[in-house]
Structure formats: C-alpha cells, structure tokens
N, C-alpha and C positions, 0 to 999 in steps of 0.2 A: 780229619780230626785225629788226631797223634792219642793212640790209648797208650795213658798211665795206668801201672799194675800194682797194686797196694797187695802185700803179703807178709805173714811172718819173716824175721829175721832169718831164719832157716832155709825159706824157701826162695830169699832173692838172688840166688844167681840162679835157679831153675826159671824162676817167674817174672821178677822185675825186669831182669839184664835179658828179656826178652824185645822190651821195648828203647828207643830212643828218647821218649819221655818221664820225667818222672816227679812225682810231688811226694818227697822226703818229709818225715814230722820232726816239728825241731825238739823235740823233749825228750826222744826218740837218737837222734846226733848227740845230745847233751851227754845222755844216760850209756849208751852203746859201742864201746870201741869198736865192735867187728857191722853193727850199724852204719856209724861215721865212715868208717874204711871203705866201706860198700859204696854210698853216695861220692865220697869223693874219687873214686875209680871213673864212677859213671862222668861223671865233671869231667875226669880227665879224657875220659878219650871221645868228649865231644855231642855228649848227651847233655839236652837239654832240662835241668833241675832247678825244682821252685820248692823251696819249702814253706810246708803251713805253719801257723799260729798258733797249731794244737787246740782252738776252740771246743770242736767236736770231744777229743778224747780228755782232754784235761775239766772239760766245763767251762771255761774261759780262755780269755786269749794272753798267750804269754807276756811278758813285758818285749816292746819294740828292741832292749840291748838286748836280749837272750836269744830271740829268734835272730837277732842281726847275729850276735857270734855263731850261732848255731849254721850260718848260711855261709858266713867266712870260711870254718871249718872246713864243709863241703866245696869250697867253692861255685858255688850254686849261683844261677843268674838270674834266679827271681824271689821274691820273698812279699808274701801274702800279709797285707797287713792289719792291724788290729781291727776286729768285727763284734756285734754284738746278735744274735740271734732275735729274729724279728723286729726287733729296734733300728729303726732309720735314724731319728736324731742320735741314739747313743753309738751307734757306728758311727758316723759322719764326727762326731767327737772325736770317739779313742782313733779315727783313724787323720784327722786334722793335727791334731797331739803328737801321736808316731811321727807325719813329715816335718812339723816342727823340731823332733827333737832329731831326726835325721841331718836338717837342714843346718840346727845347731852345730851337729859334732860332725860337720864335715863330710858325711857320707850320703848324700842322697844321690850322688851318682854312684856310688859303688853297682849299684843290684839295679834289676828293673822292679818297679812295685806293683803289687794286685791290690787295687781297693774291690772291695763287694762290699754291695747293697742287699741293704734288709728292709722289712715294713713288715707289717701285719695284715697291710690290705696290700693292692696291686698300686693302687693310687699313691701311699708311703713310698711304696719301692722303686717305683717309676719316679718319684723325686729324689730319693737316694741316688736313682743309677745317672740321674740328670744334672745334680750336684757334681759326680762324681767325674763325670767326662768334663767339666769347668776345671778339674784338678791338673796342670800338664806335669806332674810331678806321677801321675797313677798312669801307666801305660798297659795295664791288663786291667781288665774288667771280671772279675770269675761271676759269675752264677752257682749261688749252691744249690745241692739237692731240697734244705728244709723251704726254696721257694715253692715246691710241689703244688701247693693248696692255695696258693694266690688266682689262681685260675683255671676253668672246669678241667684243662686237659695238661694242667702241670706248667714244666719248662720249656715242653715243646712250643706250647701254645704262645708261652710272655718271649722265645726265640720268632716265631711268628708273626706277634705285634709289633716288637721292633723293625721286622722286618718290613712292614703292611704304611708304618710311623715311619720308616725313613729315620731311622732313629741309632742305625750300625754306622760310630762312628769311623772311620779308616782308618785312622791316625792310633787304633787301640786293637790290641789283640784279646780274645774272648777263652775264658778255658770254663769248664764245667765241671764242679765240685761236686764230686761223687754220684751215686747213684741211688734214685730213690723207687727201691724196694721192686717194683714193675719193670724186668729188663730189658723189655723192650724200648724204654724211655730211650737207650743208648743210639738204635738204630734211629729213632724219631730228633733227637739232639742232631746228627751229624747229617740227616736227609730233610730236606721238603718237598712235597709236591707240588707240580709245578699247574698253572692252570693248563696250561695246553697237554690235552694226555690225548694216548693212545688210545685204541681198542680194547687194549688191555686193560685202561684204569689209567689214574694219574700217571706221568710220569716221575721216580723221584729223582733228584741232583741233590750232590751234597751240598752245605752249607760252607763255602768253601772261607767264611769270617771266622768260622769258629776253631781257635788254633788247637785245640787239644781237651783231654775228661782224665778224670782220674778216678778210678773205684776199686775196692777190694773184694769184689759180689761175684766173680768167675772164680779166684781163687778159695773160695769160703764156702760156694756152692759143690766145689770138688773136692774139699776137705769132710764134706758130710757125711759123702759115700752112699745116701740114701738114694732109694728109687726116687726119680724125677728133678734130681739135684744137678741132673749133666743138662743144658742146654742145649736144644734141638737146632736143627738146620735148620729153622725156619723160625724168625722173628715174631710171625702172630702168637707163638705160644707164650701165654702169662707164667712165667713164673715169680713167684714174690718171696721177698727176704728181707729179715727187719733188720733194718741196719744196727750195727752195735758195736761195740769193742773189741779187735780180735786179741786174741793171746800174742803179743809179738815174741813171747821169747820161747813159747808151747817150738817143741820138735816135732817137726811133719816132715814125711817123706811125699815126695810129687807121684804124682798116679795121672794115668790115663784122660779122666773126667777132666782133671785143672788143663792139661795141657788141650783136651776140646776145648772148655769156655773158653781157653785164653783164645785162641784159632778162630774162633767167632766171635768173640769181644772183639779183636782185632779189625775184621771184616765187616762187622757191624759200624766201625768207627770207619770204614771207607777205606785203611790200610791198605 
C-alpha cells in the first residue's frame, strides 16, 4: 500500500517528496503558487498524483470544472470525484452529474477517476460501492475514513467483507482516505490475517488490492512535540487524534518525531 503524506505547505519537500504517492487538495493548487509548483514537480518526475474534491476541508465538494483545472495544473493522473458524506443516493448523483459533464466537454479520458461510496448504514454503502463498480468510467474506488462506524471494527472489517463477499473487483484500484483517529487502522488497512497461522498467531500478508492511503496524522502527531505524540515501534499501541484542519500555510520546521512517524507510517503501509 503506497503511503501518501499530507502536510503543511512548508514542510512538503521535508515530508511529501518523501513519498511516490500523493493526494493534492484542489483548493489548495487553485489558491497556492509554491503549492501548485510543488505537485506538479512530483507529476513530473513520475509520482503518482490524485487530487481531492476538498469535501473534507471546504464542507463540500468543489465544482467537477475547478478540481478538473486544479488537476490539469498539476498534471495529476487521478481526480476524486464529487461525494457527499453519508449520503449514498446524493453521491451517486453529484457523482453520475460530474461523468456526465466530463463526458460532455470531452475529457473523461483525460484523468483516471475515484468514485467513493457513502451510506449511513453498511447496507447503503454496500449499494453505493455496488452501483459504483457498474460505472466503467470510475477506475478507483477510495474508501474514506468517516466509514469508520459502519461496522464494529471500522475499515478494516468492510476491507474484510469484501474480501469474505468476493466482492474485490480486479479491473479497479482501491486507495484509503485518510486516517481515522486510531493509528493502528493504518497497519490493519494494508495487512490481514490469514487463517492458517503459525505458533505465533495468525499470520499477516498484506492486502496486495489496496493501491495506496493517504493521511496527515504522522506529520501532525510530530508537530505537537508532546509526550506520547511520536509513534512507537509497535502497532498495538492506541494512539488517537481527531481529525481536523491543519494550518497549510502555519511555518513549521521538521524535527525528529515527524521523521519517526513518517519511517513507520511507511512500514506500517508494507513500504
């Protein structure tokens, strides 16, 4: 699973240009000369870049033209399309609307596209994600973080039932939106156990469908500087962070702590 590094504008060539993958915000490109410049560097020399919709940060999802130019800019080779949180039918709209008007003005081969499913129950979103493999225009599937609560044990568990359902289509790549709040989810996303185990305990193997995650919870955890905020060598340990807004244009200098999480972010993704 390829980790994406979400960070202050400041800190992306310490942090981002760490990694080969990355999920750019498009309000973010619009707004940012030395943002834009940034992303489209990584384009050029052969990283792989999806930009969001800015759901998360803006409240809603931007219009389909403004993330498409926002993804032009960068030259980016993927672009998330319009979503609504917990709402299955009102996604499956604004996101049926987007390839319509893609289809319109000529560009839905330009980018590859992410539809993501939403619901309120498991049941919703299992139709959402079901509709959404019938789309051959949608070639990523993300999974966000706020599915957390659709089932007792998160993302891992609805990565599980798919797996259990025969439900991983081949023909689509899978990435994982962000991280919720428990950072161990990271290592549980990119591993499962398998039934035949050792002595030891299950054994895990990675989840070799799932192409990539993207979070900003290593870098934000080492910006605190507080006791208990560096990530341990060992995945059992809970640490929890509420997700939120960072300051993208706040000046930080990189320390110690960011460069652990990130070293273990990484590792945790199977890196």
């Amino acid at each position: 699973m390829l980790p994406g590094i979400a960070c202050p504008i400041s800190l992306l060539e310490d942090c981002a240009a760490q990694g080969s993958y990355h999920m750019a915000l498009s309000h973010l490109i619009l707004e940012s000369e030395e943002y834009r410049d940034f992303y489209l560097r990584m384009s050029e020399r052969g990283d792989f870049v999806s930009v969001d919709n800015g759901i998360v940060e803006q409240g809603e999802a931007l219009p389909i033209k403004d993330v498409l130019e926002a993804a032009h800019a960068i030259r980016a080779k993927e672009v998330v399309l319009p979503d609504v949180l917990y709402d299955s039918h009102g996604t499956l709209i604004k996101t049926v609307l987007a390839l319509d008007y893609l289809r319109s003005h000529h560009c839905i081969d330009d980018l590859q596209w992410m539809g993501v499913p939403h619901g309120r129950t498991f049941k919703e979103w299992l139709a959402c994600y079901l509709t959404m493999l019938d789309l051959p225009d949608i070639k990523t599937i993300g999974i966000s973080m706020f599915d957390h609560d659709l089932l007792p044990r998160g993302r891992p568990q609805i990565l599980d039932v798919l797996e259990q359902l025969n439900l991983i289509d081949a023909t689509k790549e899978y990435h994982m939106l962000g991280c919720w709040r428990d950072l161990r989810e990271v290592w549980h996303l990119a591993h499962r156990c398998t039934a035949k185990a050792s002595h030891y305990g299950p054994r895990p193997v990675l989840r070799l469908w799932v192409r990539s995650m993207d979070t900003g919870v290593p870098v934000r955890l080492g910006l605190r500087r507080l006791r208990g905020r560096r990530l341990t060598g060992s995945y059992k340990r809970l640490v929890r962070i509420t997700h939120r807004q960072d300051d993208f244009f706040a000046e930080h200098k990189m320390n110690d702590d960011i460069q652990h999480n990130i070293d273990l972010y990484k590792a945790w993704c199977g890196e």
